[in-house]
N, CA and C atoms as an extended XYZ file, in Angstrom:
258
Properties=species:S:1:pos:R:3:atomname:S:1:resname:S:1:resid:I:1 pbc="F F F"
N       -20.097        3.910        7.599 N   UNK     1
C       -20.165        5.237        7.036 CA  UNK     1
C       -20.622        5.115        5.579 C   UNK     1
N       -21.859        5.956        5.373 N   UNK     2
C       -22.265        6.008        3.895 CA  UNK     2
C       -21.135        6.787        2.701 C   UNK     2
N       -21.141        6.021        1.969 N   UNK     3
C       -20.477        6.872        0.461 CA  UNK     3
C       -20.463        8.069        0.204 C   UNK     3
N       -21.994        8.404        0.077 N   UNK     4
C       -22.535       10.053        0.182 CA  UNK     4
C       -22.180       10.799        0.885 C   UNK     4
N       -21.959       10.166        2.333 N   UNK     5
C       -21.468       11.111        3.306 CA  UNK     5
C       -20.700       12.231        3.472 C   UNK     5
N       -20.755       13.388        4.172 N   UNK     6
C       -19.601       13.854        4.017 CA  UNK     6
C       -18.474       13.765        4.664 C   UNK     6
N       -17.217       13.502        4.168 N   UNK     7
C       -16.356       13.328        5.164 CA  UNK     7
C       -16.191       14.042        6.325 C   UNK     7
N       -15.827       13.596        7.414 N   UNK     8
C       -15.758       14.367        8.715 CA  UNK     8
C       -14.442       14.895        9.054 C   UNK     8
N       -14.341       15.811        8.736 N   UNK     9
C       -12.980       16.814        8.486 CA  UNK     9
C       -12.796       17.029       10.007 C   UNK     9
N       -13.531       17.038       11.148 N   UNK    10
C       -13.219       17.155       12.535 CA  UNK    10
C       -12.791       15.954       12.767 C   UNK    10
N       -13.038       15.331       12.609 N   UNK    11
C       -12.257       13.661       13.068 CA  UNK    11
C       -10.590       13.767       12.239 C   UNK    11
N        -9.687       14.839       11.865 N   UNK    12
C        -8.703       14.383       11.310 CA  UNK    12
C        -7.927       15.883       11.876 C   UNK    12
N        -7.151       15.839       12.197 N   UNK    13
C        -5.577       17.201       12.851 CA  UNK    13
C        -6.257       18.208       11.534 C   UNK    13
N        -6.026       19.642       11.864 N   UNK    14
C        -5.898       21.125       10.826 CA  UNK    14
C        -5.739       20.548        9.762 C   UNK    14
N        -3.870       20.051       10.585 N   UNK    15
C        -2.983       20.306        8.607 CA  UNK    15
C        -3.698       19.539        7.694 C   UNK    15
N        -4.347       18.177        8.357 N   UNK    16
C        -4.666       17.550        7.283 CA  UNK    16
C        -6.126       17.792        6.716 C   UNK    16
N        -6.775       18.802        7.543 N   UNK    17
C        -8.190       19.355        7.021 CA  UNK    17
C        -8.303       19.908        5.738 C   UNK    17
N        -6.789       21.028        5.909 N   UNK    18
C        -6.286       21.844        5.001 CA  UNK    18
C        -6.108       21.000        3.569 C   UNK    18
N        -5.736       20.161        3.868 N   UNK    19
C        -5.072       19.606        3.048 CA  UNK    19
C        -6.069       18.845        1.856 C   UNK    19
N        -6.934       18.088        2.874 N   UNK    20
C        -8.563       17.616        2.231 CA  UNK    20
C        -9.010       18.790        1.418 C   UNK    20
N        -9.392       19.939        2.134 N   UNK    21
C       -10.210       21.262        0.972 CA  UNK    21
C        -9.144       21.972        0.178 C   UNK    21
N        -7.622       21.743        0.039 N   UNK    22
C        -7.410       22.481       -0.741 CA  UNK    22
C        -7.356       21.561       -2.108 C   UNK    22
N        -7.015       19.926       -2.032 N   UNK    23
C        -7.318       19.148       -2.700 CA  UNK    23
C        -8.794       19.004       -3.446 C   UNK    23
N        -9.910       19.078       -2.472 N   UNK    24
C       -10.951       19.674       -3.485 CA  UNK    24
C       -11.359       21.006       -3.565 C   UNK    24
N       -10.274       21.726       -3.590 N   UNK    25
C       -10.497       23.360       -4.175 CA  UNK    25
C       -11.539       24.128       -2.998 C   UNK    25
N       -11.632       23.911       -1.814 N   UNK    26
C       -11.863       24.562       -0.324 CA  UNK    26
C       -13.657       23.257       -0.262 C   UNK    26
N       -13.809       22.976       -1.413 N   UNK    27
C       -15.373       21.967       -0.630 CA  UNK    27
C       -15.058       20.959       -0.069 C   UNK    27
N       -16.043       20.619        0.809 N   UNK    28
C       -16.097       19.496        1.499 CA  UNK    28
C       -16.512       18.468        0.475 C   UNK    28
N       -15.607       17.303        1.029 N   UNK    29
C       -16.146       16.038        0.216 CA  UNK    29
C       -16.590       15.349        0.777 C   UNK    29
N       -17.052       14.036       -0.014 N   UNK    30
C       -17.769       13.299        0.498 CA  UNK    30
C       -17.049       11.930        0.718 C   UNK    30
N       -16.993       11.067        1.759 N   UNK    31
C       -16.518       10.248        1.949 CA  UNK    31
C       -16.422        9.110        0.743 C   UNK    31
N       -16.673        9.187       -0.453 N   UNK    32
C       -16.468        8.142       -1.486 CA  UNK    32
C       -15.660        8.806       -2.331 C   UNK    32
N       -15.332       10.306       -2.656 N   UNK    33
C       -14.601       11.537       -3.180 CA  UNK    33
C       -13.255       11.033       -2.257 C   UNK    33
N       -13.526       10.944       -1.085 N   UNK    34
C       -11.977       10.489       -0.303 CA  UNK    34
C       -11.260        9.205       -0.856 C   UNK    34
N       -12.490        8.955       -0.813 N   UNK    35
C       -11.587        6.906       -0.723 CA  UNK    35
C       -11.094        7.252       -2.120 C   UNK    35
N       -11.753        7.757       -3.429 N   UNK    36
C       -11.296        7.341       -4.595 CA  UNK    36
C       -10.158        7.707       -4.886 C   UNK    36
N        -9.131        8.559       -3.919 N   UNK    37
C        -8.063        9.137       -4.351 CA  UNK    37
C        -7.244        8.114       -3.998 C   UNK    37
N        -6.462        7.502       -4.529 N   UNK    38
C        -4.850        6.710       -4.481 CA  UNK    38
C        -4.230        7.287       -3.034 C   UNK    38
N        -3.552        6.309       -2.804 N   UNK    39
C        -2.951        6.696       -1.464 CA  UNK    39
C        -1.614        7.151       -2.107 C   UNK    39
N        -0.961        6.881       -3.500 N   UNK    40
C         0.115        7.224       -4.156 CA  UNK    40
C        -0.216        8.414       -4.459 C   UNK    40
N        -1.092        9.161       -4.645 N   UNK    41
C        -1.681       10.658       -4.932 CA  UNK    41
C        -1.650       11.010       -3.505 C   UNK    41
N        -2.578       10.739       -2.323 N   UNK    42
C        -2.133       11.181       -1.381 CA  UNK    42
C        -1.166       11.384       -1.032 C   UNK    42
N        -0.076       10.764       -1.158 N   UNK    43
C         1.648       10.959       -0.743 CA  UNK    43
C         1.975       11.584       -0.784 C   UNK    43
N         2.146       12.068       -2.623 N   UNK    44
C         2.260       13.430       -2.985 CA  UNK    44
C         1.705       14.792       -2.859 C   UNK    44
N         0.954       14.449       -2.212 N   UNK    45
C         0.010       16.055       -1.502 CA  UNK    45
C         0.757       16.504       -0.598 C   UNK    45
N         1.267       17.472       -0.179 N   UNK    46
C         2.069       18.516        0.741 CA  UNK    46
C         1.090       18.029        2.115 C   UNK    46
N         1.484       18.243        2.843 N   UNK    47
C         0.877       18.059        4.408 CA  UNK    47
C         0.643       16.268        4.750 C   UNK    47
N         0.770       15.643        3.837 N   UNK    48
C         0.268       14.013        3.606 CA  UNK    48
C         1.184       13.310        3.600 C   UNK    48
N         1.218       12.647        4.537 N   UNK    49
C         2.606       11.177        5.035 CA  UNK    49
C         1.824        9.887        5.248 C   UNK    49
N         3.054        9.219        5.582 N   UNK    50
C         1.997        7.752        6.016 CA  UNK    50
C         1.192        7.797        7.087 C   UNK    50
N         1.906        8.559        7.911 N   UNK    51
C         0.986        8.630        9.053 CA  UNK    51
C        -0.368        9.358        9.338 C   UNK    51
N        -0.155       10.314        8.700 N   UNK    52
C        -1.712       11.042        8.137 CA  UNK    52
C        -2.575       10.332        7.242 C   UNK    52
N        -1.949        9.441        5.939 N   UNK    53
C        -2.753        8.351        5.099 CA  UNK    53
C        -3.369        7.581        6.239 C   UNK    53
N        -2.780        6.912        6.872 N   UNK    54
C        -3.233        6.276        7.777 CA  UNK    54
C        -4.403        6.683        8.589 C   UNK    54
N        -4.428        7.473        9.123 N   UNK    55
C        -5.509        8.794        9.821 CA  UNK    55
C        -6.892        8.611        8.855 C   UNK    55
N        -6.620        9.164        7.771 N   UNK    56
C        -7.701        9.006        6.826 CA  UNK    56
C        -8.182        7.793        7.031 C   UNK    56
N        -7.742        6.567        6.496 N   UNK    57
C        -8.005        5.165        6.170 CA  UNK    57
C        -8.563        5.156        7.699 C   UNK    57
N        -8.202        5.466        8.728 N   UNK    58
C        -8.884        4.914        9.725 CA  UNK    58
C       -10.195        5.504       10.037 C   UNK    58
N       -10.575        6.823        9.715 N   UNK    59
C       -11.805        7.544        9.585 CA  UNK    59
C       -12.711        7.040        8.003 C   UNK    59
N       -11.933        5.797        7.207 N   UNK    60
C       -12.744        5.746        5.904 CA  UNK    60
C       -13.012        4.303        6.352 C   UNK    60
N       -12.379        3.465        7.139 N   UNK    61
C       -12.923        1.972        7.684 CA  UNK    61
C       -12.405        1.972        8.926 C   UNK    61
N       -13.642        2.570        9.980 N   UNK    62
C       -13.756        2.695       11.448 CA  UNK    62
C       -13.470        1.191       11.977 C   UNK    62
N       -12.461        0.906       13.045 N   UNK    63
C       -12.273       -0.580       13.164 CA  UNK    63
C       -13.876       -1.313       13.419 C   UNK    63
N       -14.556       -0.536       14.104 N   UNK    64
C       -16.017       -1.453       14.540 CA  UNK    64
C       -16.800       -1.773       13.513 C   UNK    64
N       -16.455       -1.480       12.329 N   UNK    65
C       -16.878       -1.983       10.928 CA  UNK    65
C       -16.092       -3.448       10.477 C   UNK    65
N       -15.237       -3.484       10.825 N   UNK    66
C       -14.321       -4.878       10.373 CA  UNK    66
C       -14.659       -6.352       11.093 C   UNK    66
N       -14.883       -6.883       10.169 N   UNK    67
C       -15.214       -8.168       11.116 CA  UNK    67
C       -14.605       -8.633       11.855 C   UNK    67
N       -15.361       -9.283       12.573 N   UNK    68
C       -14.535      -10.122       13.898 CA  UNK    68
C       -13.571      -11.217       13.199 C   UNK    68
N       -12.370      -11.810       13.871 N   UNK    69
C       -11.830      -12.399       12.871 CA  UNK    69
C       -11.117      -12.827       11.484 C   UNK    69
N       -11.363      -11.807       10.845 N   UNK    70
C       -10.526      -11.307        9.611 CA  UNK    70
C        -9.376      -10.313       10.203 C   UNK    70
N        -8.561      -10.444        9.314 N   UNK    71
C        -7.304      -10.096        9.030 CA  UNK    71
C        -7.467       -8.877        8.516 C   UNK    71
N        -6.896       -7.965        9.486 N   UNK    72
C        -6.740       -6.425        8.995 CA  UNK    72
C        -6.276       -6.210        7.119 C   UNK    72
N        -6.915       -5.621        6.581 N   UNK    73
C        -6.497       -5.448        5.299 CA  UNK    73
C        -5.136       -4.401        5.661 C   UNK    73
N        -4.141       -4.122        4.351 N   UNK    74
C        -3.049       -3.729        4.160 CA  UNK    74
C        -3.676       -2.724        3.396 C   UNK    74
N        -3.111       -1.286        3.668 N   UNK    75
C        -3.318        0.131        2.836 CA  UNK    75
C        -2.662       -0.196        1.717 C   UNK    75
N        -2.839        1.132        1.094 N   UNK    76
C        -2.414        0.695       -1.076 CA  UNK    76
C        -0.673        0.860       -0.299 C   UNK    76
N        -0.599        2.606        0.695 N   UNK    77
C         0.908        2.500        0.687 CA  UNK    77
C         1.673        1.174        1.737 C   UNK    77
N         0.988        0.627        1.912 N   UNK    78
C         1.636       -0.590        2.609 CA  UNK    78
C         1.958       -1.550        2.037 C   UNK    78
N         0.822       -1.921        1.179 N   UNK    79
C         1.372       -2.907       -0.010 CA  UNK    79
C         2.243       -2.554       -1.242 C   UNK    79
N         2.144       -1.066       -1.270 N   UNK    80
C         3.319       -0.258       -2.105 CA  UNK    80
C         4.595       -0.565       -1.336 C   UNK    80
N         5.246       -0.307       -0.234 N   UNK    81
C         6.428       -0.679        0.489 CA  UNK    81
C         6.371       -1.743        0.274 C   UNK    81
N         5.526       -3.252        0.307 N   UNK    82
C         6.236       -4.156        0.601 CA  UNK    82
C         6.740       -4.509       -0.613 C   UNK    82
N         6.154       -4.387       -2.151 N   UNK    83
C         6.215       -4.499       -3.187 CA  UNK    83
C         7.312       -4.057       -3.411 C   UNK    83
N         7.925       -2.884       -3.485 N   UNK    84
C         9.513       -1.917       -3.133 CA  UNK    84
C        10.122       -2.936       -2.616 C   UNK    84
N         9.803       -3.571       -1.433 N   UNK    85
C        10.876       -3.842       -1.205 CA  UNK    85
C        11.516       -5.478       -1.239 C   UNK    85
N        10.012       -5.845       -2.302 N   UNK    86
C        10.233       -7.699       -2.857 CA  UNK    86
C        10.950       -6.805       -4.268 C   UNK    86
C-alpha cells in the first residue's frame, strides 16, 4: 500500500470509520496521515482499543507484505504493555 494512498475506511467496522474522520475533522486520510499517529494517541481516541489499533495496523501492513520468515514485528501498544510491565 502506497503512503499517498487513501486509507480504506471500508476495510475497517463504522465505529472505527467514525472515528478515523472525526480525528481528521470528517476527511479522508491518507494512509501515511494514519500510520503517523501514535498508537498511544490512538488509545486515547473514544471508539479506539487494542483491538481496533490492531484492525488498523493490519490494514497499514497487510500480512502478504511481510516477509517470509521474519518475525512478526510488535505494535507501539504492545511494546508499550510489555515495557509496563518490565
Amino acid at each position: 500500500m502506497q503512503q499517498n494512498e487513501s486509507f480504506p475506511l471500508d476495510a475497517v467496522p463504522p465505529r472505527v470509520r467514525r472515528a478515523l474522520l472525526r480525528e481528521f475533522q470528517g476527511r479522508w486520510p491518507t494512509v501515511q496521515e494514519v500510520s503517523q499517529i501514535s498508537d498511544r494517541h490512538w488509545l486515547a481516541t473514544p471508539d479506539i482499543g487494542p483491538s481496533t489499533l490492531e484492525k488498523i495496523h493490519s490494514v497499514l501492513r497487510p500480512q502478504s507484505c511481510q516477509r517470509e520468515g521474519s518475525s512478526p514485528e510488535m505494535t507501539d501498544a504492545e511494546l508499550l504493555n510489555r515495557l509496563e510491565f518490565i
